[in-house]
N, C-alpha and C positions, 0 to 999 in steps of 0.2 A: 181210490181214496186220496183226498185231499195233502199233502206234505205241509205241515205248519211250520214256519219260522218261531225255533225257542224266543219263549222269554229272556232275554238279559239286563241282570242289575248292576249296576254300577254302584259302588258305595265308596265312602273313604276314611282309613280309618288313621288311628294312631298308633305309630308302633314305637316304642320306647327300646333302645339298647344300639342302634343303627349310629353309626359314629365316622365311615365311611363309605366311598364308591363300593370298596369287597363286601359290607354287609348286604347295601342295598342288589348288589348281584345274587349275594346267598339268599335273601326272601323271594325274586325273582324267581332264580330258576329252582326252589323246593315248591312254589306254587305251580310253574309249569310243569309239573309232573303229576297235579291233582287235577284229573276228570272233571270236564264243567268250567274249568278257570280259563277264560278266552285272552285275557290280557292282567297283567299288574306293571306298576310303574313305583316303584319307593324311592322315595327323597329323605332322604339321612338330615338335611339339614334341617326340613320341613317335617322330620318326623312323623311322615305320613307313607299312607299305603294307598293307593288308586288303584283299584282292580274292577274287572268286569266277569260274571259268569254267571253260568247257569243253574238256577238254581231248582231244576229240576232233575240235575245231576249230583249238585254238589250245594253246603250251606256254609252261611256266615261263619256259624261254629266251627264244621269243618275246617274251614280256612285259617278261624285262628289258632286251633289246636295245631295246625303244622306248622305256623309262623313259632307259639311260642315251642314247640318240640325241639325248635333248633335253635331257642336262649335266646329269644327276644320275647316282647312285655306286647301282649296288646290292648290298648284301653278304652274304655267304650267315650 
């Protein structure tokens, strides 16, 4: 049987509350502990969230439920 390479989505969102380098580390690595999430990149000044994963693992929801779990805002 064939091994398929997953699908991965890239999205980017808005995350409201990030104010420095420590916040942007804290969204970082509580997404790299979530299944499916291959990379994130947040930019505090840019108020944004760049991430890639899979979402035959893992969903958008997922994602923002543990962004805001640890007291940031995310907006669609």
């Amino acid at each position: 049987m064939e091994e398929r390479e997953p699908h991965i989505a890239n999205v980017r969102l808005t995350v409201d509350g990030m104010d420095c380098g420590g916040c942007e580390r804290n969204i970082e690595f509580a997404l790299a502990t979530v299944e499916g999430v291959v990379r994130s990149k947040a930019d505090h000044t840019a108020r944004s969230l760049e991430l890639s994963f899979d979402p035959s693992v893992t969903s958008e929801a997922e994602i923002r439920r543990v962004i805001e779990e640890i007291g940031y805002r995310v907006s669609s």
